[in-house]
C-alpha positions as a LaTeX table, in Angstrom:
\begin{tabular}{lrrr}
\hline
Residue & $x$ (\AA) & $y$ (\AA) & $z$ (\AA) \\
\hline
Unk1 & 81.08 & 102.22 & 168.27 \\
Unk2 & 77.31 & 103.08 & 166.68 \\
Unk3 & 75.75 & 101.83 & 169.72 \\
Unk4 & 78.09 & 104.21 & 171.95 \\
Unk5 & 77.45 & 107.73 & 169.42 \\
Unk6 & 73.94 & 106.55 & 169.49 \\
Unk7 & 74.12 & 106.85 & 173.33 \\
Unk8 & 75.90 & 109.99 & 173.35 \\
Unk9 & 73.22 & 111.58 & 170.51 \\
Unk10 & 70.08 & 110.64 & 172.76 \\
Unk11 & 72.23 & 112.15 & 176.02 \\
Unk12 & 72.40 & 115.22 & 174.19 \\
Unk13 & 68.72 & 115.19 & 172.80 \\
Unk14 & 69.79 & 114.92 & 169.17 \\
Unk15 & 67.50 & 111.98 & 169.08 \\
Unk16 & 65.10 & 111.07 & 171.39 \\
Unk17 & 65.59 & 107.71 & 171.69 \\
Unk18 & 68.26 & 104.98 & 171.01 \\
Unk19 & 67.83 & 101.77 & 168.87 \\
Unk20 & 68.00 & 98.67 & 169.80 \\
Unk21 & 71.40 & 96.89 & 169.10 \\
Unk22 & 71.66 & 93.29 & 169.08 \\
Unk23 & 74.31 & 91.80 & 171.93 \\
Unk24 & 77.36 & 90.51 & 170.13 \\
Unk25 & 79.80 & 87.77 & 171.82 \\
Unk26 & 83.54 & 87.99 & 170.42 \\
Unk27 & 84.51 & 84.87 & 169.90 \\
Unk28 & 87.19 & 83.50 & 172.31 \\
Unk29 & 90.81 & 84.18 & 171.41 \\
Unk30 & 93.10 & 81.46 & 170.28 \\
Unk31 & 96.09 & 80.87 & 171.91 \\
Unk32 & 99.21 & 79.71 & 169.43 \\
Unk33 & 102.46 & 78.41 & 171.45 \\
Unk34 & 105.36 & 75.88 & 171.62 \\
Unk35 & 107.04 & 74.22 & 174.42 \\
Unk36 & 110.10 & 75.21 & 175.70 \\
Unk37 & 112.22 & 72.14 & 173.34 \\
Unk38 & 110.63 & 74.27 & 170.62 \\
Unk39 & 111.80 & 77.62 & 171.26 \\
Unk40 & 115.64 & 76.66 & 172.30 \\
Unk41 & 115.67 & 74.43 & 168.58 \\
Unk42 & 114.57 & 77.72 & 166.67 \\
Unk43 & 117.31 & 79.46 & 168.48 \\
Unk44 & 119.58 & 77.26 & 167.75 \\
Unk45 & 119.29 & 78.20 & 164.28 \\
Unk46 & 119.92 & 82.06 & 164.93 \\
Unk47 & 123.40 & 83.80 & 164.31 \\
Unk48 & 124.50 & 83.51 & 167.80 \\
Unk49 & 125.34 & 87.40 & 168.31 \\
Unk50 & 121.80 & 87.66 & 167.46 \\
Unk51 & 120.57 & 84.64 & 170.27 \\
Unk52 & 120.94 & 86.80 & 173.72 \\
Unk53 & 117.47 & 88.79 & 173.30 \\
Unk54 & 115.85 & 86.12 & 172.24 \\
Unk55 & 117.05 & 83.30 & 174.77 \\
Unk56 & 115.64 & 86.05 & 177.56 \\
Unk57 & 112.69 & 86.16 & 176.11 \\
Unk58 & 112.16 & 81.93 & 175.88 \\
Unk59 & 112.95 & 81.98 & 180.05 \\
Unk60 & 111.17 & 85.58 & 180.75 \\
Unk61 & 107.50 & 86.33 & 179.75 \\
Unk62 & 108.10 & 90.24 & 178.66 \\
Unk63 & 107.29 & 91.59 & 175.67 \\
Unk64 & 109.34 & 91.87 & 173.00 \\
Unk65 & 108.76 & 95.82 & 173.13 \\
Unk66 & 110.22 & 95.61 & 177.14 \\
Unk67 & 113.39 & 93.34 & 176.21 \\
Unk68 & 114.44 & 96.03 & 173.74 \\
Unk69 & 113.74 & 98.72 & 176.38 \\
Unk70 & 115.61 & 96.94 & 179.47 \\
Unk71 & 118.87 & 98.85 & 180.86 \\
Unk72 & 121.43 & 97.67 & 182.82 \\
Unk73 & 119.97 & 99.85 & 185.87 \\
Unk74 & 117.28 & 97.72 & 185.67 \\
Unk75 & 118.63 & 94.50 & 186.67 \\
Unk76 & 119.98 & 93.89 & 190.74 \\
Unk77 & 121.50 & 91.18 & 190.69 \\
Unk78 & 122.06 & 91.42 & 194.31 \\
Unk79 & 118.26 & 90.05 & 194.69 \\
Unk80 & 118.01 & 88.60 & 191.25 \\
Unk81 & 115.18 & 90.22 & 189.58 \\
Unk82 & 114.32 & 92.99 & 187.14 \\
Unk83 & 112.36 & 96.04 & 187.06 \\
Unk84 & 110.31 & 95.97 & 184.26 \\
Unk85 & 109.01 & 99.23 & 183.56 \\
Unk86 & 109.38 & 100.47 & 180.00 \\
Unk87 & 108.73 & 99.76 & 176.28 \\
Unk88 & 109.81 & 100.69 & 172.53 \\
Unk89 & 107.87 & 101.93 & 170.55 \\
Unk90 & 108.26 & 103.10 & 167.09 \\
Unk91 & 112.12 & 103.96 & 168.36 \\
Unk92 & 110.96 & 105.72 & 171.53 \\
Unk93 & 111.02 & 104.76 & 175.34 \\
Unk94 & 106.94 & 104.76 & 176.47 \\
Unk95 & 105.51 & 103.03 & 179.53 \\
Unk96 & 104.82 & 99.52 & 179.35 \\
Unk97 & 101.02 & 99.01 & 177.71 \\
Unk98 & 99.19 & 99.30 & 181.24 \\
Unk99 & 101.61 & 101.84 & 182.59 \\
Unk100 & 102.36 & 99.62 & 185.70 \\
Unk101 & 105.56 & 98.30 & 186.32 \\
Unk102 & 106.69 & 95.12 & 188.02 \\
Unk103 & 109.59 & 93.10 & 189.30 \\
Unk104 & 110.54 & 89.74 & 187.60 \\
Unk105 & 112.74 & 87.17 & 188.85 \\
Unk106 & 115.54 & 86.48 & 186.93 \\
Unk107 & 116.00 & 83.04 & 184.93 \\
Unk108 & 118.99 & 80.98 & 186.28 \\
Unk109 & 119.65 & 80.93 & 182.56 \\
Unk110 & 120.21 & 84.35 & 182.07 \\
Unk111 & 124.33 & 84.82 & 181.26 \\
Unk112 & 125.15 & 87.85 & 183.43 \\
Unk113 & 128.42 & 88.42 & 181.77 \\
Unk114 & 125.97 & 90.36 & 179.33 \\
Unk115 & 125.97 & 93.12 & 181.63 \\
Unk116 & 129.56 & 92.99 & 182.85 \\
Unk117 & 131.15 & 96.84 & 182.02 \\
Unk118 & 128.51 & 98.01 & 181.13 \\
Unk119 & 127.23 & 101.72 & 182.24 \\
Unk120 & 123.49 & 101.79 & 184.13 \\
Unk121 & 122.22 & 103.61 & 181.53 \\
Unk122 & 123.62 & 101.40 & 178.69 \\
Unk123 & 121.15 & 99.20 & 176.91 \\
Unk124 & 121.12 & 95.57 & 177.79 \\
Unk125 & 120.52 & 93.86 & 174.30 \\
Unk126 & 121.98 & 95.33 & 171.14 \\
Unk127 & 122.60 & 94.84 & 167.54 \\
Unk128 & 126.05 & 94.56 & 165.54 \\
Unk129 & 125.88 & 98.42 & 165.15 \\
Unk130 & 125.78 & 99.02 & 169.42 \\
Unk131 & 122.11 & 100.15 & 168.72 \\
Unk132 & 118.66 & 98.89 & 169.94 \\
Unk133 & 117.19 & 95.96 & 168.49 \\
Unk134 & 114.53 & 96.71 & 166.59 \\
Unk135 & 110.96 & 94.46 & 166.40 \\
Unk136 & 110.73 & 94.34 & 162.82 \\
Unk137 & 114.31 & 93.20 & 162.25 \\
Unk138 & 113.66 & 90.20 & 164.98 \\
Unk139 & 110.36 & 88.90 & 163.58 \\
Unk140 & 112.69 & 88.38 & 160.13 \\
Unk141 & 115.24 & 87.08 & 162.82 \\
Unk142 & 112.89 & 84.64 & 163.87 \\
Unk143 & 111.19 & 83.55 & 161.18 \\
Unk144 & 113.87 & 82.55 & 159.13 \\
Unk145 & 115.35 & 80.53 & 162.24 \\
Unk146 & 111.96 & 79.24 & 162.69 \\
Unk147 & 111.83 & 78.14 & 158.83 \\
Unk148 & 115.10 & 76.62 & 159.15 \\
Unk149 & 113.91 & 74.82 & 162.57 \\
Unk150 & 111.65 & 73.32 & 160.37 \\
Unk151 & 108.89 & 74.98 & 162.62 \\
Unk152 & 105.21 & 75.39 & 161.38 \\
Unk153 & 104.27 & 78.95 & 161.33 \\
Unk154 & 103.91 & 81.13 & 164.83 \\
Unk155 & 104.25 & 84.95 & 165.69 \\
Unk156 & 107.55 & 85.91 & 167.81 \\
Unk157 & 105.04 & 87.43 & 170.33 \\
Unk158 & 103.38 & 83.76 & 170.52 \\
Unk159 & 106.74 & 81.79 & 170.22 \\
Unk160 & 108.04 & 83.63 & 173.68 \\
Unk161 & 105.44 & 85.13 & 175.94 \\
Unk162 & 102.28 & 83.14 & 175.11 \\
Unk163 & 104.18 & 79.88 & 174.64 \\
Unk164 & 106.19 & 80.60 & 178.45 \\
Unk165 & 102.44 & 81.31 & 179.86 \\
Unk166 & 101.05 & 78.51 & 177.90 \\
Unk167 & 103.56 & 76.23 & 179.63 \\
Unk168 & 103.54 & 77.45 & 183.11 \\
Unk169 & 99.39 & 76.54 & 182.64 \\
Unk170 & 100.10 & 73.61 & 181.27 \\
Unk171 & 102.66 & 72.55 & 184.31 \\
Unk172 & 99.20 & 73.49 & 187.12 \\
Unk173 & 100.77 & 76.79 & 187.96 \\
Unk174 & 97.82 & 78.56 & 189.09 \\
Unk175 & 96.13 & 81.72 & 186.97 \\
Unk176 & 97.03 & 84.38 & 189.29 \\
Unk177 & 101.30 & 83.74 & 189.25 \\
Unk178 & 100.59 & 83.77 & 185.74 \\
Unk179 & 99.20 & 86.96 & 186.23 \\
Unk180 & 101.77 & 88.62 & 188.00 \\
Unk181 & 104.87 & 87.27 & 186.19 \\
Unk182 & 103.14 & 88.37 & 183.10 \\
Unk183 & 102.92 & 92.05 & 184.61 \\
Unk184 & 98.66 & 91.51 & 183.79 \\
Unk185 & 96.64 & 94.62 & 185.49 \\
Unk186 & 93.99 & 92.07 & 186.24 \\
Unk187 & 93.42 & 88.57 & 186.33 \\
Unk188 & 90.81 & 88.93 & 183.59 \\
Unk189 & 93.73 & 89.26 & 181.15 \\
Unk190 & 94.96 & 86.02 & 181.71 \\
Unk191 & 92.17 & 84.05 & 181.84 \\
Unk192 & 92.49 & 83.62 & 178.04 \\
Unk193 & 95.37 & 81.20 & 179.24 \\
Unk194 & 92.70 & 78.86 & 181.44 \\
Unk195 & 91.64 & 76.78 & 178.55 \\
Unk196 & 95.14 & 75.66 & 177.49 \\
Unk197 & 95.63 & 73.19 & 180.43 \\
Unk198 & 95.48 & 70.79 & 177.89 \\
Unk199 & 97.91 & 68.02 & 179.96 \\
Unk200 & 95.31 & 68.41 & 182.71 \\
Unk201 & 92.51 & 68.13 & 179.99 \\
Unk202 & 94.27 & 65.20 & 178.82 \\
Unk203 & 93.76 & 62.58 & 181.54 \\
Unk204 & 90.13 & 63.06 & 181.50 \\
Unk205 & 90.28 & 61.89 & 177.75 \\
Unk206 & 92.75 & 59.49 & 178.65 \\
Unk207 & 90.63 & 57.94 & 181.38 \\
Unk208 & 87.58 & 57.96 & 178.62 \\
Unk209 & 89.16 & 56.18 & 176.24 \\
Unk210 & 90.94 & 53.23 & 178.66 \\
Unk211 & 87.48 & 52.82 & 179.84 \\
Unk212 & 86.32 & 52.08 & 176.55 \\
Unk213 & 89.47 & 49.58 & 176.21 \\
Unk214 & 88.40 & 47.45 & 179.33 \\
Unk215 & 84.90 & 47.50 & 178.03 \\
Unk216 & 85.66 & 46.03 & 174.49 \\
Unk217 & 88.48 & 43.36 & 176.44 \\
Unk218 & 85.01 & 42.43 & 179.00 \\
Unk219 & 83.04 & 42.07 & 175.59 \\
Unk220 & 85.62 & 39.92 & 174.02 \\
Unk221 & 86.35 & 37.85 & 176.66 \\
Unk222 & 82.74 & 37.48 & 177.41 \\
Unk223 & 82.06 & 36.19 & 173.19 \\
Unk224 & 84.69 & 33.79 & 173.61 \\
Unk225 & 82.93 & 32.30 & 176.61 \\
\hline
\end{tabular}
């Protein structure tokens, strides 16, 4: 932010030159998730009126802020996907956070009956009271379900859609369905994901270590000679 009003002072000869700011690296971001086992067992442990939001969520990589926003209109079931195209925010419908919106397939898990009667207008997932969810009443949702999973500590936002694109990496589903299913503007935004294909990761380390195994059998064999 200096460097940039520094920049915009010399463009409008306030000063006549800019200093010299030393090029920072951010350091990478660390991606916290659970597999899918995971996220159905701290579930499990929610009031099940209060389960339907968050079961879409474990099988659909929205944000939480999109769940709350989905209608009825947007799901065809004729086709089987849904129009993702809004958000809540602080109690008001906004466009999702890169103003794009996308079509996601819909989950063979997802129980359809939850739209059944229901106007096109009329919101998809509600609380006791026929109102909205809210995001701060779910985190407390799912972090006392997640305490009583017995569940180290993770984020609601990492527990769904991290941990679903965590898994799809970690299953050799390529970068750029990743992308799209996670409604990214550009691949850049998912490349975070790329260093979580830790399965993949794992049979080079695998393949290191039963090489050292046949090594230390050859030396043993060859000392008892």
């Amino acid at each position: 932010m200096l460097k940039n009003f520094c920049i915009w002072l010399f463009q409008n000869e306030i000063i006549i030159r800019t200093p010299i700011f030393s090029i920072l690296s951010p350091p990478e971001t660390v991606i916290h998730w659970i597999d899918k086992d995971t996220q159905l067992k701290i579930i499990n442990e929610m009031p099940k009126r209060k389960q339907p939001i968050f079961l879409f969520l474990a099988y659909h990589p929205v944000r939480p802020s999109e769940a709350i926003a989905l209608k009825v209109k947007d799901f065809d079931l004729d086709n089987y996907i849904i129009h993702i195209c809004r958000s809540m925010s602080n109690g008001e419908e906004r466009s999702r956070k890169n103003k794009k919106s996308y079509y996601l397939p819909i989950s063979q898990s997802f129980d359809k009956s939850i739209l059944k009667d229901k106007l096109p207008e009329a919101k998809v997932f509600i609380n006791k009271d026929g109102n909205r969810n809210d995001i701060r009443r779910m985190d407390e949702t799912w972090h006392k379900a997640r305490e009583k999973a017995g569940v180290p500590h993770i984020t609601m936002y990492s527990g769904t859609r991290h941990s679903i694109a965590s898994q799809a990496v970690n299953r050799g589903i390529d970068l750029s369905l990743v992308s799209q299913a996670l409604g990214h503007s550009s691949l850049e935004m998912t490349k975070k994901y790329a260093s979580l294909n830790v399965k993949m990761l794992n049979t080079i380390v695998e393949a290191q270590l039963r090489h050292i195994d046949e090594n230390v059998k050859t030396k043993s064999t060859k000392n008892k000679d």
